[in-house]
C-alpha positions in Angstrom: -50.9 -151.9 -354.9 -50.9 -151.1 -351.5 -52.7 -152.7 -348.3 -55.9 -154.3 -349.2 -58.7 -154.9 -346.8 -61.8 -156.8 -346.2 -65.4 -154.5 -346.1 -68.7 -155.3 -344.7 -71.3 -155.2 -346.9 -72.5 -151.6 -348.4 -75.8 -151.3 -350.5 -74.3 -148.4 -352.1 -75.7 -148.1 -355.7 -72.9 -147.3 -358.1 -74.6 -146.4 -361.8 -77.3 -149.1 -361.8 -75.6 -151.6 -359.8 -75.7 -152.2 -356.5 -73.3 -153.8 -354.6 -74.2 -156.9 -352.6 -72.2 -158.8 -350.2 -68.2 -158.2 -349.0 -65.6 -157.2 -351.9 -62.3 -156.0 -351.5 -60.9 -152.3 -351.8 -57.4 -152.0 -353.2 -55.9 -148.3 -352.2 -54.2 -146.8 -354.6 -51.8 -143.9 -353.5 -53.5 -140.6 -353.9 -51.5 -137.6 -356.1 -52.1 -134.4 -354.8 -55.7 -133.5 -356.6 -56.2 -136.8 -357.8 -57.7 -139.2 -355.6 -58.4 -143.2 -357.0 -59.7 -146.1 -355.8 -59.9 -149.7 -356.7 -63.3 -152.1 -355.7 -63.2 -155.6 -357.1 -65.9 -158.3 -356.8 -66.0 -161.5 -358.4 -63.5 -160.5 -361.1 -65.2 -157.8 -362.4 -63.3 -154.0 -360.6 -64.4 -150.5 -360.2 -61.7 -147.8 -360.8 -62.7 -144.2 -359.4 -61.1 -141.2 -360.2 -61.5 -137.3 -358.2 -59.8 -134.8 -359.9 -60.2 -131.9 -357.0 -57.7 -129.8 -359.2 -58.8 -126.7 -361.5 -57.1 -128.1 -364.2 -58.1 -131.6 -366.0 -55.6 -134.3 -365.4 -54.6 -137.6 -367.1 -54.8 -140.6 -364.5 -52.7 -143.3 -365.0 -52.9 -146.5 -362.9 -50.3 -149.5 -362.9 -51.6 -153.0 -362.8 -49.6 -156.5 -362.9 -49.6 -158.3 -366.0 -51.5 -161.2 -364.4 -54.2 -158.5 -362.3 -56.7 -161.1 -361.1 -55.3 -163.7 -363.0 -56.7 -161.9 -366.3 -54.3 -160.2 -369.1 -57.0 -158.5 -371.3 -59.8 -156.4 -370.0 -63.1 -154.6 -371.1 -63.0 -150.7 -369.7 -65.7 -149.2 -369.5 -66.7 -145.7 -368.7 -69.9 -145.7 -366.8 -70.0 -141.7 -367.0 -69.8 -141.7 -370.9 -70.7 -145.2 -372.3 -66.9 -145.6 -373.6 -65.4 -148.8 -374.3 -62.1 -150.0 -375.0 -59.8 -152.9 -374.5 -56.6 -153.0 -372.1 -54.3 -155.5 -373.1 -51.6 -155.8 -369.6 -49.2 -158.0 -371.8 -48.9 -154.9 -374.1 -48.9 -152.0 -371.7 -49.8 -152.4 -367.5 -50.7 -148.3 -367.4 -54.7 -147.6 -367.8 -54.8 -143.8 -368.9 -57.5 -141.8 -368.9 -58.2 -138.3 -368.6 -59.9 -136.9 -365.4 -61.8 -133.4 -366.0 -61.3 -130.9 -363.2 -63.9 -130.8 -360.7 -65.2 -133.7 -361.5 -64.8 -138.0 -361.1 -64.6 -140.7 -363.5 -66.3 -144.5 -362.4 -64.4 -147.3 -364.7 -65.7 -150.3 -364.9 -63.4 -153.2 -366.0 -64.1 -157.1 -366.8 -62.0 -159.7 -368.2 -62.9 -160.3 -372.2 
């Protein structure tokens, strides 16, 4: 993960909840027509996919086995309602699929 970076606080609301002091932003190296991002606060994270494409894509993001000192996590698509558990020890790549035109918000919190 590249070059993380300290933010000033935003009171951007991100489905239902709004974010409230400083949290960190992770970069994540941008493909071509898929741009992601990282935000974390207080060990729970954000993952946001653009798919700019006119074709869907499948995202896949690599996290360490000890990501914020947790090894299983809760994912959650806030555009859908989707669960579904991500065990690092087992695999360290979160796929998901990205429609084109269109983002996906994950949210994801230790179990």
């Amino acid at each position: 993960m590249a070059g993380r970076q300290r933010d000033r606080p935003l009171g951007t609301v991100v489905h239902g909840a709004a974010w409230a002091g400083s949290f960190d932003r992770i970069g994540l190296a941008p493909s071509p027509e898929l741009i992601r991002a990282l935000y974390g606060r207080n060990q729970e994270f954000y993952l946001l996919a653009v798919n700019y494409g006119n074709e869907g894509k499948a995202a896949e993001v690599q996290l360490p086995a000890d990501f914020a000192d947790t090894s299983c996590w809760r994912v959650r698509n806030l555009m859908d309602n989707q669960d579904w558990t991500l065990d690092l020890r087992a695999s360290n790549r979160l796929t998901f699929p990205v429609p084109r035109k269109d983002g996906v918000i994950l949210q994801l919190g230790g179990v």
